[in-house]
VEXPADO-110243 format. One record per residue (C-alpha): residue number from 1; x, y, z. Coordinates in steps of 0.05 Angstrom, whole numbers, plus 32768, in hexadecimal, padded with zeros to 4 digits. Each point is the difference from the previous one (the first is absolute). Layout:
# residues N
+-----+------+------+------+
| pos |    X |    Y |    Z |
+-----+------+------+------+
| NUM |    X |    Y |    Z |
...
+-----+------+------+------+
This chain:
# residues 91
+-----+------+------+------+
| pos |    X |    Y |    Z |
+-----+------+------+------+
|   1 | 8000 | 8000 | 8000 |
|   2 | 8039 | 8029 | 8010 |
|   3 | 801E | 7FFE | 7FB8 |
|   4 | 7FB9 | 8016 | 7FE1 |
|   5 | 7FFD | 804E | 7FE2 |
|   6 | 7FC0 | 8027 | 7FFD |
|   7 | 7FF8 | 8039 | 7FC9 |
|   8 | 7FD2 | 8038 | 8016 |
|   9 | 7FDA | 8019 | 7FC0 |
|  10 | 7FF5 | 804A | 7FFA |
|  11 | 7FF9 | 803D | 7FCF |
|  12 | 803E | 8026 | 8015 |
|  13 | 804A | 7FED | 7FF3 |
|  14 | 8024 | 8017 | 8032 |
|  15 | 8033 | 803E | 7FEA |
|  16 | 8046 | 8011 | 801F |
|  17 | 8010 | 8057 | 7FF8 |
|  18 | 8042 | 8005 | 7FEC |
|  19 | 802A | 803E | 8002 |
|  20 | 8034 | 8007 | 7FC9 |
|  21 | 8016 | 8046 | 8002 |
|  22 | 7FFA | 8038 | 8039 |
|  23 | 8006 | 8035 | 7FD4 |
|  24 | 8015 | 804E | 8014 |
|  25 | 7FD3 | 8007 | 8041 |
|  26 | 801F | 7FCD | 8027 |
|  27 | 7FDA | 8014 | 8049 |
|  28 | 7FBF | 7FFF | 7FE7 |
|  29 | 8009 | 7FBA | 7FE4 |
|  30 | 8021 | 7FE8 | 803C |
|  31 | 7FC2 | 801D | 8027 |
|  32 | 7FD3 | 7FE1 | 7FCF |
|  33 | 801F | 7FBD | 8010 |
|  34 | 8001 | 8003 | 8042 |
|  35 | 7FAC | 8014 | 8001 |
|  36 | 7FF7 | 7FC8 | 7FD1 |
|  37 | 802C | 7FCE | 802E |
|  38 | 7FFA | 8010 | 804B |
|  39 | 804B | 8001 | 7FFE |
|  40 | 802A | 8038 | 8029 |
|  41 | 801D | 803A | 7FD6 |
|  42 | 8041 | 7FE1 | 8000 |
|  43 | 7FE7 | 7FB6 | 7FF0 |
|  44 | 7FDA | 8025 | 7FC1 |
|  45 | 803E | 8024 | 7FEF |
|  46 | 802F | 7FBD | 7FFE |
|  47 | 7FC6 | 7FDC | 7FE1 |
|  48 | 7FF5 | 8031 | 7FC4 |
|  49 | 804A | 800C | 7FF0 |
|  50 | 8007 | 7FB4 | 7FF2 |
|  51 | 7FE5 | 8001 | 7FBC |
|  52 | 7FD5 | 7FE1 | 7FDF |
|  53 | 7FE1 | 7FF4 | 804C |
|  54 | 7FBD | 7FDA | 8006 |
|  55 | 7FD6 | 8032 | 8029 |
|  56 | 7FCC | 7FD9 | 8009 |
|  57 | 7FEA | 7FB6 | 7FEB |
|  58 | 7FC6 | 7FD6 | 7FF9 |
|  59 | 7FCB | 8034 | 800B |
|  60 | 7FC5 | 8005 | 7FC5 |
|  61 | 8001 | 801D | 7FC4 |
|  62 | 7FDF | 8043 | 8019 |
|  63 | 802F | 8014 | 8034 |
|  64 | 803A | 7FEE | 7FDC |
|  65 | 7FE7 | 8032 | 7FCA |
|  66 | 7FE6 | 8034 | 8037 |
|  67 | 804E | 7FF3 | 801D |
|  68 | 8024 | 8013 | 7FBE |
|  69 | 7FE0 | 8036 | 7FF1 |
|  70 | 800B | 801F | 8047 |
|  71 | 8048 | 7FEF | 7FF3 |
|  72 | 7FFD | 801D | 7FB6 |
|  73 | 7FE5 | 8043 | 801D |
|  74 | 803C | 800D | 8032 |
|  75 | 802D | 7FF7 | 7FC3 |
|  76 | 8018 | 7FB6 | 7FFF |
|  77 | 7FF8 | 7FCC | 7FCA |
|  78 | 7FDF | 7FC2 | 8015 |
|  79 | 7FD0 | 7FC2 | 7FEA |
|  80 | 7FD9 | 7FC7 | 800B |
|  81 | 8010 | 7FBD | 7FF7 |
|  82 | 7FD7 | 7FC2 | 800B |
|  83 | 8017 | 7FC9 | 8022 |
|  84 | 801F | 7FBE | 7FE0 |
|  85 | 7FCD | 7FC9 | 8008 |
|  86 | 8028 | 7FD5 | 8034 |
|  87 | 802A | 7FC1 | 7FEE |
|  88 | 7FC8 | 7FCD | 8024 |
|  89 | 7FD4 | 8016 | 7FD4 |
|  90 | 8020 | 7FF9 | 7FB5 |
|  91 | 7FFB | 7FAC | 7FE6 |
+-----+------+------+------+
């Protein structure tokens, strides 16, 4: 029983927001980050400086998309991804 996978069916893939580029106004990305994380200033700062950084994965397609564009406004490049289907899963 232990060796037995269950696949949950549902409408929305879920999306990893990537940052690939911080762009000119690097404080009000960092700041971005850090509302969008929970992380401390400094946490944000390390985090977005290690591009391309996943800000945030797994969460549905809407606030992935409500995410980049937040990030896009304070002047940093960024997208969504969705996630690989896992390795169980492909025969």
């Amino acid at each position: 029983m232990a060796d037995e996978y269950f696949l949950l069916v549902c409408d929305d893939v879920p999306h990893d927001v990537v940052l690939t580029d911080l762009g000119v106004r690097v404080m009000d990305v960092v700041q971005v980050v850090r509302r969008l994380t929970g992380l401390s200033l400094w946490r944000s700062k390390v985090l977005a400086t290690q591009l391309p950084a996943v800000i945030l994965a797994g969460v549905p397609e809407e606030d992935a998309a409500a995410a980049v564009s937040a990030l896009r406004h304070a002047g940093a490049q960024a997208e969504t991804r969705e996630q690989p289907e896992p390795d169980f899963l492909k025969h």
